[in-house]
C-alpha positions in Angstrom: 82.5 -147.3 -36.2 85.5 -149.5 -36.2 85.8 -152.2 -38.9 89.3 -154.6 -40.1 87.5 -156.4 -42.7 86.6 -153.6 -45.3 88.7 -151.1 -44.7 87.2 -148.2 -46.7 89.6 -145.5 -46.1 92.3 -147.7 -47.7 89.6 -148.3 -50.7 89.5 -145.0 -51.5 93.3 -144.3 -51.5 93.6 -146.6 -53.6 91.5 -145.5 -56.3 92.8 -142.1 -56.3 96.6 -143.0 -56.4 95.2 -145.3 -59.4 94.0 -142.3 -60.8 97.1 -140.1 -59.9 99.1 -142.9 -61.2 97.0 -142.9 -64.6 97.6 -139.1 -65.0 101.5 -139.0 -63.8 101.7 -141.7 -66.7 99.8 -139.7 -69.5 101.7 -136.6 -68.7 105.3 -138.2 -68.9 103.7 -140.0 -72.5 103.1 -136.8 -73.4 106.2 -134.8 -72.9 108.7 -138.0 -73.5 106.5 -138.2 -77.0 106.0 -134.6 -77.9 102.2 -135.4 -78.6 99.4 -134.4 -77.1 97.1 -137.7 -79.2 99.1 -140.9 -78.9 96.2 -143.3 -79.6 92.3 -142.5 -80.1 91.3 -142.7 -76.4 93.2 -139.2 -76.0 90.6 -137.3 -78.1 88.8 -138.7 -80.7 87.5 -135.7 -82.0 91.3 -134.3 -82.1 92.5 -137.3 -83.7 90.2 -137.4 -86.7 91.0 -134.3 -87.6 95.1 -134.3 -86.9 94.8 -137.2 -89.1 93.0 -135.1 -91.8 95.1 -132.4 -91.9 98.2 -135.1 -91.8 96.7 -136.3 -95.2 96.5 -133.3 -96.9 100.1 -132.5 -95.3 100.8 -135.4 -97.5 99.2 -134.5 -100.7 100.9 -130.5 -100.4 104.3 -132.1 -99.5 104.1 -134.1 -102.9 102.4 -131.5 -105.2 105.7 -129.4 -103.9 108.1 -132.3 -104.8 106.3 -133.0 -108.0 106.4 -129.0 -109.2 110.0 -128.8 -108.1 110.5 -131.7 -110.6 108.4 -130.4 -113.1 111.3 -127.3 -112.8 114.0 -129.5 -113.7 112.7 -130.8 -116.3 111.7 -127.8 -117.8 115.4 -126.8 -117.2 117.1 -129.6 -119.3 115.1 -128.6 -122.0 115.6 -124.8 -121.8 119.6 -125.6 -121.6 118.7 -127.4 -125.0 116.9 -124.9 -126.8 119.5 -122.4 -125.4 122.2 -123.7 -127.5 120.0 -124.4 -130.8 119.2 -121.0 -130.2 122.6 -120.2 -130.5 123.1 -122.1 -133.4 120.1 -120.6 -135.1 121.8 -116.9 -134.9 125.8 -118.7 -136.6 123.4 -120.1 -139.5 122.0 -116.3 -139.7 125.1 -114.9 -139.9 126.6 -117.2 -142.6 123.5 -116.7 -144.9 124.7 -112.8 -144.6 127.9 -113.7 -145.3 126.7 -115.4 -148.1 124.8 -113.1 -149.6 127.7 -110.7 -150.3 128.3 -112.8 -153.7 131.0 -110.5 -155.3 133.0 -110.2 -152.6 133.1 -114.5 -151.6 135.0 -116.5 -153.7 133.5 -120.1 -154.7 135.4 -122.1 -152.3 134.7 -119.4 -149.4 131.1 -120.4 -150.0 131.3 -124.0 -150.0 133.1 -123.4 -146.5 130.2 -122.2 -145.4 127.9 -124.7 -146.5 129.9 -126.7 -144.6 129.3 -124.9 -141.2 125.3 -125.0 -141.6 125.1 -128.4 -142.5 127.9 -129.1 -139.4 125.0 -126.8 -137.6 122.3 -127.9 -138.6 123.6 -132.0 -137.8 124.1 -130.3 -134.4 121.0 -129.2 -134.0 119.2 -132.8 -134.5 121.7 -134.1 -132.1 120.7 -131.8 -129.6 116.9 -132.5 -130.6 117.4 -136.3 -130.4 119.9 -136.1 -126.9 118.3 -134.1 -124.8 116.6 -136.1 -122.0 115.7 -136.7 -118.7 115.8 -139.8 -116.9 115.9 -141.3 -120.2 113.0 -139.3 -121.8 113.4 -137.4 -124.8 112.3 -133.8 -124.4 113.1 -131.8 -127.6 112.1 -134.7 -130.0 108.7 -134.6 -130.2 107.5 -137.1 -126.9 105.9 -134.3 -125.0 104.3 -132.6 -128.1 100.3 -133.4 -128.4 98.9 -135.3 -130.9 96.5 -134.8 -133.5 94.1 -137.7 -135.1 92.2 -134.8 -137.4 92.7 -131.4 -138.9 90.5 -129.9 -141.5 92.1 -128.4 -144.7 91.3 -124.8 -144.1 93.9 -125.1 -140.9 97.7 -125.0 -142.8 99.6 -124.6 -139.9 98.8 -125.2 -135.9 101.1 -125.3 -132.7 99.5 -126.5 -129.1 101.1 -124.9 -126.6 98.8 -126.4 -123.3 95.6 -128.3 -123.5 93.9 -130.6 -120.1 92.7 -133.4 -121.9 90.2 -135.8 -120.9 91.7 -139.3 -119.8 88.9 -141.2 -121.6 87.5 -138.2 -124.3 89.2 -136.8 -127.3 89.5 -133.0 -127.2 87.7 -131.6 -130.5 88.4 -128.0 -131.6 85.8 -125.9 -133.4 86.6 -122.5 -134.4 84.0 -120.2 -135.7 85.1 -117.6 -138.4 83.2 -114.3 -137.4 84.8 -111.8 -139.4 86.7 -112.4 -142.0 90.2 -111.6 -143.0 91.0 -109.4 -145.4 94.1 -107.8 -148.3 94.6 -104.3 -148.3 93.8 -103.6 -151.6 93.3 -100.7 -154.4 92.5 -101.2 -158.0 94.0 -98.6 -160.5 91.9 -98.8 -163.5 93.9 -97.4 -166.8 91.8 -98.7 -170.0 95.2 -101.0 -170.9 98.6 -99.8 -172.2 99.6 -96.2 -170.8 98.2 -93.1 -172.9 100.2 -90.0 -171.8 99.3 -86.3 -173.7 102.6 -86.3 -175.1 105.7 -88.3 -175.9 107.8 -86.9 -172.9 105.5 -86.9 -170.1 105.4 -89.9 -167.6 103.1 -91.6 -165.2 104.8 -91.4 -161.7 103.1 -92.9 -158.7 104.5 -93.9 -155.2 103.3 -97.5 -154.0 103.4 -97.4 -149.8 103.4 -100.7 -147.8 103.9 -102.3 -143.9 107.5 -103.1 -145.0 108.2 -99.4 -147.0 108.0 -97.3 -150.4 108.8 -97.4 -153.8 108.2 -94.6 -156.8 107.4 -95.8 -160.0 107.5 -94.2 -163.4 106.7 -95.4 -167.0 106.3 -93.7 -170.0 103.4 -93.6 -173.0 102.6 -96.9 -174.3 104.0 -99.3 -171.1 101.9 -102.7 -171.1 100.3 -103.5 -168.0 102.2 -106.5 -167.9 105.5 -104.2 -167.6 104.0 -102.0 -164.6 102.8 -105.2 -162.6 106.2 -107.0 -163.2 108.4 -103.6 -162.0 106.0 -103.8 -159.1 106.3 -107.2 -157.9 110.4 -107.0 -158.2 110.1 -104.8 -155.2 107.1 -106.7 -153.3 110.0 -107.7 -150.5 110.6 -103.8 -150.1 107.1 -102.4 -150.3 104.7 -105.4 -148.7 102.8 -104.8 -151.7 102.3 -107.0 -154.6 100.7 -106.3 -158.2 98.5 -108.1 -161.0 97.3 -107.7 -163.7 92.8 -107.6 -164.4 91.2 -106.8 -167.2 92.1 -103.3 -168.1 93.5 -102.1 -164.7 95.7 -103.0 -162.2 94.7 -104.7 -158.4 97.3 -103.6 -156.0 97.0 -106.1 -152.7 99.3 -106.7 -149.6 101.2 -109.6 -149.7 99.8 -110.4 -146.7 96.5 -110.5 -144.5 96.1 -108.5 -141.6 95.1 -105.2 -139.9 98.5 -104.4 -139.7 99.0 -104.4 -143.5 98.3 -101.7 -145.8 98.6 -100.8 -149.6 99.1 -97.1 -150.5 99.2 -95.1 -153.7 100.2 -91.8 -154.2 100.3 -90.5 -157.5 102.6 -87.9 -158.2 102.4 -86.9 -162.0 99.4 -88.2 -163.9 101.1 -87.4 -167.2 97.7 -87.1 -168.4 96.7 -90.4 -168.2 92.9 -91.2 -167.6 91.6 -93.7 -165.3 90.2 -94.1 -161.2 91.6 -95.8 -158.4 89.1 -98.2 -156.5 88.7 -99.6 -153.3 88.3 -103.4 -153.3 84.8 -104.9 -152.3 84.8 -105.8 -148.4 83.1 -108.7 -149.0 85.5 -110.0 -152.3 89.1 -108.4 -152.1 89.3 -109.6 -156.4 86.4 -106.8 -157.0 86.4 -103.2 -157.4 83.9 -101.0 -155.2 82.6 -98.8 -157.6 81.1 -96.5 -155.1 84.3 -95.8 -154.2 86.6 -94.4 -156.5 89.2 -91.2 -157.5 90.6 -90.0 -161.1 94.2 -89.9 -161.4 93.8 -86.4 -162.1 92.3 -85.6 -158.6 94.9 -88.1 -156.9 97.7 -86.0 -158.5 96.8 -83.0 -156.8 95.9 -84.7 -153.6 96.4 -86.7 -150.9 97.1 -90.5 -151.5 94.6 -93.0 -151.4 95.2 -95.6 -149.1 93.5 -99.3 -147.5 94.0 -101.5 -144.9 93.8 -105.1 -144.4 91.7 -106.9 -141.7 92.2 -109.5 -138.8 89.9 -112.4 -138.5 87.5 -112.5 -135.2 87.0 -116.1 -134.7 86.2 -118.2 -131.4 87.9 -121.2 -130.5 85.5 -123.6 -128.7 83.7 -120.7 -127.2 86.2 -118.5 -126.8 87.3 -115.6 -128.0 90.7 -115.6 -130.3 93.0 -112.9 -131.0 94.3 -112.9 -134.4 96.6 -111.3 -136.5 95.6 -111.7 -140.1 94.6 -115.4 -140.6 96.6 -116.0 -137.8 94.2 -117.3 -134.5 95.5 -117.2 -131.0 93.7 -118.5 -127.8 94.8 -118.9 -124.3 92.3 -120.3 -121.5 92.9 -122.4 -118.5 92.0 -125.4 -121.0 93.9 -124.7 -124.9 96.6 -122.6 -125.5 96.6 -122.7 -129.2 97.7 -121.2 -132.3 96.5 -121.4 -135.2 97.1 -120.8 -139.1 94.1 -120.4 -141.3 93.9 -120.9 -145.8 92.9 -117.6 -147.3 89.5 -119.3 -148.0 89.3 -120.6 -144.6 89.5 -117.3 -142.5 87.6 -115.3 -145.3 84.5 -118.2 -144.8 82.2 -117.4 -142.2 81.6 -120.2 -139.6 83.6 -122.7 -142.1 84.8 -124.6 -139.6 82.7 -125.0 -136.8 81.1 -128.3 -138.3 83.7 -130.5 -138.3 86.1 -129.3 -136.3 89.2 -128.2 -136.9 91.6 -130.2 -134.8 90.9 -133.0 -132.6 93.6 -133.7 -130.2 94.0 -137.4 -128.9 96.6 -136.9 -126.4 100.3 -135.5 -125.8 101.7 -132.8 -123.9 104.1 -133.0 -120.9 101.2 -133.3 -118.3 102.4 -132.4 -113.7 100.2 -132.8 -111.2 100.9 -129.9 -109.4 98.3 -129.5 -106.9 96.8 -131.7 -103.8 94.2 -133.4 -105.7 94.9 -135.7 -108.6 92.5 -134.3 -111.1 92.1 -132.1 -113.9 91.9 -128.7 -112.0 95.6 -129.6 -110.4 97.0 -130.6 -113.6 99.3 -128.4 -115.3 100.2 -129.7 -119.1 102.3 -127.9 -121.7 103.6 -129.0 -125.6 107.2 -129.4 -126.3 107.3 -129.9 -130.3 110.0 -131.3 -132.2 113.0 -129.0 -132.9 114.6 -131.0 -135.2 115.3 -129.0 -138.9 112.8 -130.4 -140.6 110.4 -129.0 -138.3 111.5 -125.4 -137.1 110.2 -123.1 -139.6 106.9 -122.5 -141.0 104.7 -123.8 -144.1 104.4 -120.6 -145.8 108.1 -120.5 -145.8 109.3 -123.7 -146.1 111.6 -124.8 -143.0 115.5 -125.0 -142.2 116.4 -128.4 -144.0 115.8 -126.5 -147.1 119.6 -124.9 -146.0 121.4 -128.0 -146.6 123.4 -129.0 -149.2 121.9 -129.0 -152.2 118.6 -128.3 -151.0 116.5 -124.8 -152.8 117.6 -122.6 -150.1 121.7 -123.5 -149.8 124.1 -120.5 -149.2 126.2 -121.3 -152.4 123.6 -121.6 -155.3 120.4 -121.2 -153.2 117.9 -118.7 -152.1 119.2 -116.6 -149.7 116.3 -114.4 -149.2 114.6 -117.0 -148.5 116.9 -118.7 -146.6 117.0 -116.0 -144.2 112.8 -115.9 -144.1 113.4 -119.8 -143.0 116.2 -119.0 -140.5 114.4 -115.8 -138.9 111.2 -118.7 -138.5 113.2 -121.1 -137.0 114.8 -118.2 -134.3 111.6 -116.9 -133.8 109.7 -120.6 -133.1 112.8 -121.7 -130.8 112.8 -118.1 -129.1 108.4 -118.6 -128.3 109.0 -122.0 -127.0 111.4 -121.0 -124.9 109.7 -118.2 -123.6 106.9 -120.3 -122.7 108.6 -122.8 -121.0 110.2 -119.8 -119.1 106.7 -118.2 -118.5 105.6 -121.8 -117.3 108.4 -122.1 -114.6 108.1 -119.0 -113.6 104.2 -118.0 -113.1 103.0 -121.8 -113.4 105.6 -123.7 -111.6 107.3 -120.7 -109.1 103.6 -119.4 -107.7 102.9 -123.4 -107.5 105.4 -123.9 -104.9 105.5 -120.8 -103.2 101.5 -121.1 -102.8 101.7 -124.1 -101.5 104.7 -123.7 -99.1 102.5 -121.3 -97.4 99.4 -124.1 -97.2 102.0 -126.7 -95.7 103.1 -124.2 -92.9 99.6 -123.7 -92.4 98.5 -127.2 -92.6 101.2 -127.8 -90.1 100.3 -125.6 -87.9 97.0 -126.3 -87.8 97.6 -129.9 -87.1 100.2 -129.2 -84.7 97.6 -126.9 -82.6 95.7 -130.4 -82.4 98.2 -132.9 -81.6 101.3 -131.5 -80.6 101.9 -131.3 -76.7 101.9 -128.2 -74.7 105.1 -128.6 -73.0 104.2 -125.9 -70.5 100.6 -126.9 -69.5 101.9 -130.5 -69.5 104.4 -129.8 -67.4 102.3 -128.3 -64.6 99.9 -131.1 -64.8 103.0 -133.4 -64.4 103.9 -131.3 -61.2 100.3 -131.5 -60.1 100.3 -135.2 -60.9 103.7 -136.2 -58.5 102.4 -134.4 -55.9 99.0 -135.7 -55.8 100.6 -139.2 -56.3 102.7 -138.6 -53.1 100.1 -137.3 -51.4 97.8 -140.5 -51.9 100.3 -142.5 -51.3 100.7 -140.6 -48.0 96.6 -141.4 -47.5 96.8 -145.0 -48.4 100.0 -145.7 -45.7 97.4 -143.9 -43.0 94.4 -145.8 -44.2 96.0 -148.9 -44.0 97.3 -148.2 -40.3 93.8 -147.4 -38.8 92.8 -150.6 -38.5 95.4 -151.8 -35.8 93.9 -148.6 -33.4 91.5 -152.1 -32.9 93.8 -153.6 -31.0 93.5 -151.5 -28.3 89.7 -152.7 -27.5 91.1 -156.5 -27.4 92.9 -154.9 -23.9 
């Protein structure tokens, strides 16, 4: 059949060089673009979830950049505490110095109160200076705060706690065991009552920190043994007093790790026992538990042992080291200082709570999600000298001039308790902030290095062209396009074999 007016042959060209035209024209999008998905219409399917995994390239991209500032903040205040630290060990060996009194003259002395107060001016300087972007680090703005304590906790440091943007964070700690003295009570009848005029009363008193032997003759007071005793408490770890008609021997501190030991060497005669302490009141003799002098003299020493508190801190177990409470969860990292009466009461404070934490803390988000899983927080206290040191022995502004614990006229002993605080405080925090960058903030970023190259290559799997594939369809497309181009000149030619009818 011949026909001009609808020529269908040409129809039909023309549709497929449209469509040849269509996919020369998405191929040469795709390779001059690099993508597979330029708009929706190119796969909807792969285009919600490219754009998925392009948001949670996002989120990994700034939890990296966010840990990675976290590091250099962390930094600054390590280079800070690195030089206090430094400080700290000149003010220890000028207390030495200054102990050596006969051999320092007066003026020598004063030269050296003149260092430590230079130090510890330093020291505050640094505290108060060191910032970043104009935020104080070492001077208390990243250290948590605390709206309650209860008066059986003395002392407390908060070393990480997640805290609940609209909740207060309330600490309950639950005695279990107690904490107990080492303790032994050597029971005489009062004043020493040897068998004769030359004999003596020799005994050995053992302790965490060493040993000392004691002897006293016929007639010594009680009074006299207890005060010989106690002049060598800093030696021994053992400290003495006097009750009733005996003698209670106790460490001078709590703790499983403290012990009081005696060993009675010559008995001189004297009568009297040796008791354990009650386990239940550390101020009472057991007296199921006792051993004459006589028997002691010809035997092995009789010896007790403190005890650690057990306690849990909001559900969790503690470790403890005498009254001391430690707990680290994902939650609180706390430490904690208990009264005597406090860690020997059982369930005292799980009431009221013992601290209830309001806010505080140097807080990164450090994952993809803003929320309190991703959040890493941790405390930065104040390391000025009125607050490196401890309560139970006093802290290192007592080394200034004219303070109890100056190196001229002071208290050198317990200056150098004060000073060995202060080093050991500035030496925890900065191994935490160390432990922080390095198994908080270094594991942070690796991990999530590794979930961006994956996240990347996931989405580029999706989007990203296939310069290969894409390239053969182009070929396929040019040629196609030529050869319906090549159709369509025909087509449109047949018409005019009509001519030929018209004669």
């Amino acid at each position: 059949m011949s026909r001009i007016n609808t020529n269908v042959q040409s129809l039909i060209a023309q549709r497929n060089l449209s469509a040849q035209n269509t996919s020369l024209n998405t191929s040469l999008e795709r390779l001059s673009t690099g993508l597979r998905i330029n708009r929706g219409a190119d796969d909807p399917a792969g285009l919600i979830a490219s754009e998925a995994l392009r948001s949670e390239q996002s989120k990994i991209s700034a939890a990296i950049g966010n840990a990675e500032r976290a590091d250099q903040v962390v930094n600054i205040a390590e280079g800070g505490l690195q030089e206090i630290s430094s400080l700290l060990l000149e003010v220890q060996s000028l207390v030495g110095q200054s102990a050596n009194d006969a051999g320092l003259s007066e003026d020598e002395k004063e030269a050296n109160q003149l260092q430590v107060d230079s130090i510890l001016q330093t020291i505050d300087r640094i505290a108060s200076s060191t910032s970043f972007q104009g935020t104080k680090l070492l001077n208390g703005t990243y250290d948590f705060t605390i709206s309650a304590q209860a008066a059986q906790v003395t002392d407390f440091s908060i070393n990480a706690a997640k805290l609940s943007p609209t909740e207060n964070t309330q600490v309950d700690i639950l005695v279990n065991t107690s904490a107990q003295y080492g303790g032994l009570f050597l029971s005489t009848g009062g004043a020493l009552d040897l068998t004769a005029n030359t004999s003596s009363f020799t005994f050995e008193v053992n302790g965490a920190l060493g040993s000392r032997e004691f002897t006293f003759t016929s007639g010594t007071a009680l009074a006299d043994i207890v005060s010989q005793v106690n002049k060598f408490t800093e030696v021994t770890g053992v400290s003495a007093a006097t009750s009733g008609t005996g003698i209670v021997f106790k460490t001078d501190t709590l703790g499983a790790d403290q012990f009081v030991e005696i060993d009675v060497v010559d008995n001189g005669g004297q009568n009297g026992r040796i008791f354990n302490l009650e386990d239940g009141d550390n101020n009472a003799a057991d007296a199921t538990s006792s051993s004459t002098l006589a028997a002691l003299a010809a035997s092995n020493a009789i010896r007790d042992e403190g005890q650690d508190l057990e306690a849990t801190v909001n559900g969790v177990s503690a470790t403890a080291r005498g009254n001391i409470l430690r707990v680290n969860s994902d939650f609180l990292d706390l430490e904690a200082t208990l009264t005597v009466a406090g860690s020997q009461t059982l369930g005292e404070l799980n009431v009221a709570g013992a601290l209830t934490i309001t806010g505080g803390g140097a807080q990164f988000n450090i994952g993809p999600n803003v929320d309190i899983l991703n959040q890493a927080t941790i405390g930065i206290g104040n390391v000025a000298v009125r607050n490196l040191g401890t309560v139970q022995n006093g802290y290192l502004s007592s080394l200034a001039n004219s303070q109890t614990n100056n190196v001229v006229d002071g208290d050198l002993t317990a200056a150098q308790k004060v000073v060995d605080d202060a080093i050991t405080q500035v030496a925890e925090l900065r191994g935490r902030l160390g432990a922080f960058q390095k198994n908080t903030l270094g594991a942070t970023i690796r991990n999530l290095g590794v979930a961006f190259e994956n996240t990347s290559a996931a989405e580029s799997s999706i989007r990203d062209t296939d310069f290969a594939a894409e390239t053969a369809e182009l070929t396929r497309a040019q040629i196609l396009q030529q050869a319906a181009t090549s159709s369509l000149a025909i087509a449109n030619n047949a018409p005019q074999a009509v001519l030929a009818l018209l004669g």
